[in-house]
N, C-alpha and C positions, 0 to 999 in steps of 0.2 A: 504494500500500500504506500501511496507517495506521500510526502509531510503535507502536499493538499489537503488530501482527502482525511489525514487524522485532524487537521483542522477543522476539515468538514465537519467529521463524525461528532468532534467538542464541541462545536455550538450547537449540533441536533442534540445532544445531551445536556447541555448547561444553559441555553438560553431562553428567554422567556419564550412561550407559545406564540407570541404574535412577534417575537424579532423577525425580521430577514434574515435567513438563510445566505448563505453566497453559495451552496449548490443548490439551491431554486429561483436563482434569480433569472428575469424574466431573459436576460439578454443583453447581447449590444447592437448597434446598426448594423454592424458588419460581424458576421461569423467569424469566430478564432480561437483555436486551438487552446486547449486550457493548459497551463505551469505545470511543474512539480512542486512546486514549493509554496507559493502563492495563491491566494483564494481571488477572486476575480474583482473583488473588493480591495484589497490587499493590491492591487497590481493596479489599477485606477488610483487611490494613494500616489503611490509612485508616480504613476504619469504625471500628477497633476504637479507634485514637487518638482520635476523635472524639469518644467516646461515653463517656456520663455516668459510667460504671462506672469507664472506664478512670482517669477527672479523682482519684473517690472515693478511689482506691490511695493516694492521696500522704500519706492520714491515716488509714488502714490499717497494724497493727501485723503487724509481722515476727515479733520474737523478745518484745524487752521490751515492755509493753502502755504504751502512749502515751507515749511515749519524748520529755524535754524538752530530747535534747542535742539539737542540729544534724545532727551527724553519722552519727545510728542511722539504720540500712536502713529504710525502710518498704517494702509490698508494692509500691509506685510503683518504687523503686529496686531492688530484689529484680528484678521483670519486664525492667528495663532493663539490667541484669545477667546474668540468664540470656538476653535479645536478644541482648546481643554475645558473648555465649559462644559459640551457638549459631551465629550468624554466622561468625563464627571457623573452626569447625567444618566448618560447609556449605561454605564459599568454598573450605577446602582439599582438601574432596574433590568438589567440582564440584558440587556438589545447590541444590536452587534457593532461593536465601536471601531471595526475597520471603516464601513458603510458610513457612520456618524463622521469618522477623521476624512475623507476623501470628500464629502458635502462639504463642511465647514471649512476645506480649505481651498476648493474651487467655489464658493459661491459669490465670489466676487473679481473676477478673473477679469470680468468686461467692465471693471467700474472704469471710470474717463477721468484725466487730469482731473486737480482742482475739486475730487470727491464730486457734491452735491450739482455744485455751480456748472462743471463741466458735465453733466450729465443735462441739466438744464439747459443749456448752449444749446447742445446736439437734440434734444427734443423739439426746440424751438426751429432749429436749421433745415434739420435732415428730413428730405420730404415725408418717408414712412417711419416718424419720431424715433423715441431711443427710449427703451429703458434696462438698464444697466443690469437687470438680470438674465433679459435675452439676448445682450450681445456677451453674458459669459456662457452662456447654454451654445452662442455662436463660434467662439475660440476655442472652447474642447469639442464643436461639432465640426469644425470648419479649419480656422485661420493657424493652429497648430501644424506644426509639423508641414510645414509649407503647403497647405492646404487640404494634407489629410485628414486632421483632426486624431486627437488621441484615440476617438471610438471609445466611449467607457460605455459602463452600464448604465440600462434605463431606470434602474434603483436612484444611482449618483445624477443623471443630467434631471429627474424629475425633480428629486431635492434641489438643484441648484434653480429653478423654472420656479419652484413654489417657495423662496426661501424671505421674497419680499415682500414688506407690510406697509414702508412709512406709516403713514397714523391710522393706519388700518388694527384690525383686532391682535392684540398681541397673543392670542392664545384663539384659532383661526375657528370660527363657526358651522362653516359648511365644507361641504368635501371640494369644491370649485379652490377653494384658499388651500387646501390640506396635503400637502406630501401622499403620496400613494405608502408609505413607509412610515413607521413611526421615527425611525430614526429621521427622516426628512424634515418631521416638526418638531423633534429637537433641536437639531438645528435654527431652525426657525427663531424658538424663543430664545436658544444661547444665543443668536445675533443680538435680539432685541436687550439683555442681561447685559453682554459683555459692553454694546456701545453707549445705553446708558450712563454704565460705571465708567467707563476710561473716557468719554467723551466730558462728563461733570471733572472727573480730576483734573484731564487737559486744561479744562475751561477755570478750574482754581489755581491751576499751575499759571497758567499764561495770562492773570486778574483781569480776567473777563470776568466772574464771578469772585462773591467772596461766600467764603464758608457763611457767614450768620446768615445768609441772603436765600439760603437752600429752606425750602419753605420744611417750617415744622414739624408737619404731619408725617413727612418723607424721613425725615429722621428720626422720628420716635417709633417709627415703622420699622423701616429698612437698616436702623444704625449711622454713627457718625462717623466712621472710614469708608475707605472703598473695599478693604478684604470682607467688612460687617456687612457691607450691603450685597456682596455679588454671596456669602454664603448664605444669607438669610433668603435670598431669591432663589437659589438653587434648591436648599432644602427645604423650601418650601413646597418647591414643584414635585420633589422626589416622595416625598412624605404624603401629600395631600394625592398626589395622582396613584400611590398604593392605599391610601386611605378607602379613597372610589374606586377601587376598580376599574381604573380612570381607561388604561391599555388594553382593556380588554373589549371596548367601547369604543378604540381609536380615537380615544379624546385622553387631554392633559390634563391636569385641575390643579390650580393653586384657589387657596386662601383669599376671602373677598378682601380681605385687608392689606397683604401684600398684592396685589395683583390693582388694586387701586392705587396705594403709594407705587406705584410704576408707573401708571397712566398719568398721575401727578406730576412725578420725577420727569416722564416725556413732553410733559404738557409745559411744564418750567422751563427747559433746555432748548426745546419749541420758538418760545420765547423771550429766553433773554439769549440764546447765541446763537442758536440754526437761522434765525429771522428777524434779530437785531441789526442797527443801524450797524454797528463798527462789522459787522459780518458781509451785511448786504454791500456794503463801498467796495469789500476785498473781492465778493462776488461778480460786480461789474470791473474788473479789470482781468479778471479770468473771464468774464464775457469777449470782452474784446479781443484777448489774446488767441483764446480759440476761434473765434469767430473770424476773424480776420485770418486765420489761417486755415478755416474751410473753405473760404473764399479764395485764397491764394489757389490752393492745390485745386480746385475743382476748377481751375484755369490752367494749372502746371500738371497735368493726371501721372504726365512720365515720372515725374517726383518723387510719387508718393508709390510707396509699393513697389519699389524699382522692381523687383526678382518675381513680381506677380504677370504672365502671361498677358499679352495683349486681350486674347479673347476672353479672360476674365473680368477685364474693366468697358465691360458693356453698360455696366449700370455706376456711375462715375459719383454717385451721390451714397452709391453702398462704400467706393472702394473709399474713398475721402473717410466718411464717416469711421470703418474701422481704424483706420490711420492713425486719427485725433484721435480716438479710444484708444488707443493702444499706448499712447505716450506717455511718459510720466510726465509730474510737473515742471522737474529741470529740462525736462529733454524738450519741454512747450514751449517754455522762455528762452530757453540757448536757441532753438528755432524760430523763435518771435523777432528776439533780438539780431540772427542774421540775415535775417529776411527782408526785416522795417527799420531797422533803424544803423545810423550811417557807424561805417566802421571808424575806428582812431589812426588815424594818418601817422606812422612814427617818421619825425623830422630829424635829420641826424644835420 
């Protein structure tokens, strides 16, 4: 028997009734030969660290747009964040946390420069809009691997399809919002968990916010650190969702009192930083910079995509569009500023 298939056998033995399997999972686009060693979960994992997309995150803006401390989240450390959350999560109700780590770290693959704003841009520009969860269901279906795509499993690309809320239900109501997987909608809430917490610290770190300013109720809820509040949210989910029987219904459950102080905490953060004045200014200059450089290339096509086949830039407004998603922040402004603006003459 191969170390696959003992892998196999250990989670038909050890994991809850309704985790995923990785030898029943549904499949991938493309037929392929299964490992010795790896579960097909396990192997999706891998691709996803691999790959170019994932490398790109580390300079990829979170909250503040190119952030010069050390210490600010980027979408690298954001994904690595919601990984062990998510982890966390699986391992204590049994569900299979290859499945859970390969979600949480492709589910943000296709985010665009400048996080929010530059996904904004691109919605606004690009004729058939954007949203930043289908252009990463697009780079692990498509724009990897020179245009092969990694090929994962329909387990992993549905998680990454169903893994956004914005101010949507953080704990998803119908099956239309829901992961086909429970592990899918762990994910889900470990996103919503990890960016509330490291986005509120960023925003105390860099006085946008001060600590006494964090409303009340959030605190006396959730706790006054950030390790008090991402354990008291966690085990709350893990606790309350074996309390009901919650998995076995395809449903999560937390606590009307933590799961309010959330909405609160999102609704606060909402409001003094995602959609504040000193936000919104940094916003329109990442408007402009992306903008002005969809404009450029969708005049320049041979540009963008140099190593992309002629017959693939038939639709000049797709190939533009991944382009600008796919940059990071520095790589927008070092291309903003060679583009627009005059170079320094050295006068000897």
């Amino acid at each position: 028997m191969s170390i696959r298939r003992q892998t196999e056998e250990i989670e038909k033995q050890t994991l809850h009734p309704r985790a995923t399997l990785a030898a029943k999972s549904i499949g991938r686009l493309r037929a392929e030969k299964e490992g010795d060693i790896r579960t097909c979960f396990q192997r999706d994992r891998d691709r996803i660290i691999h790959s170019k997309a994932f490398r790109r995150l580390k300079h990829k803006t979170q909250v503040f747009l190119a952030p010069k401390g050390d210490h600010y989240r980027t979408r690298l450390t954001h994904v690595l964040e919601v990984s062990q959350i998510a982890r966390t999560i699986s391992r204590a109700l049994r569900l299979n946390e290859d499945l859970t780590e390969a979600i949480a770290l492709a589910h943000d693959l296709g985010h665009t420069p400048f996080g929010h704003a530059g996904e904004s841009v691109l919605r606004e520009i690009h004729p058939g809009g954007f949203e930043h969860y289908e252009q990463s269901l697009r780079v692990v279906d498509y724009l990897e691997r020179d245009g092969k795509g990694l090929n994962l499993t329909h387990e992993v690309r549905d998680g990454i399809i169903k893994h956004s809320k914005g101010k949507g239900n953080i704990l998803p109501r119908s099956d239309e919002e829901r992961a086909i997987t429970l592990e899918g909608q762990v994910v889900r809430v470990s996103d919503t968990i990890a960016y509330l917490n490291h986005d509120l610290d960023d925003s105390l770190r860099a006085q946008v916010l001060k600590r006494s300013e964090i409303p009340v109720r959030v605190s006396k809820i959730l706790g006054e650190t950030y390790s008090d509040r991402i354990d008291r949210m966690v085990k709350d989910l893990i606790i309350e969702t074996i309390k009901s029987q919650g998995m076995m219904k395809d449903t999560f459950k937390m606590s009307a009192g933590v799961l309010e102080a959330m909405y609160a905490l999102r609704d606060f953060l909402f409001e003094r930083v995602y959609e504040s004045d000193r936000t919104k200014g940094e916003f329109k200059k990442a408007h402009k910079i992306l903008g002005d450089l969809y404009r450029y290339y969708l005049d320049h096509l041979d540009e963008a995509f140099k190593d992309v086949p002629f017959e693939k830039k038939a639709n000049p407004h797709r190939v533009v569009c991944d382009f600008i998603a796919g940059m990071t922040d520095r790589f927008a402004i070092m291309t903003f500023e060679n583009l627009f603006l005059p170079g320094q003459w050295m006068v000897y």
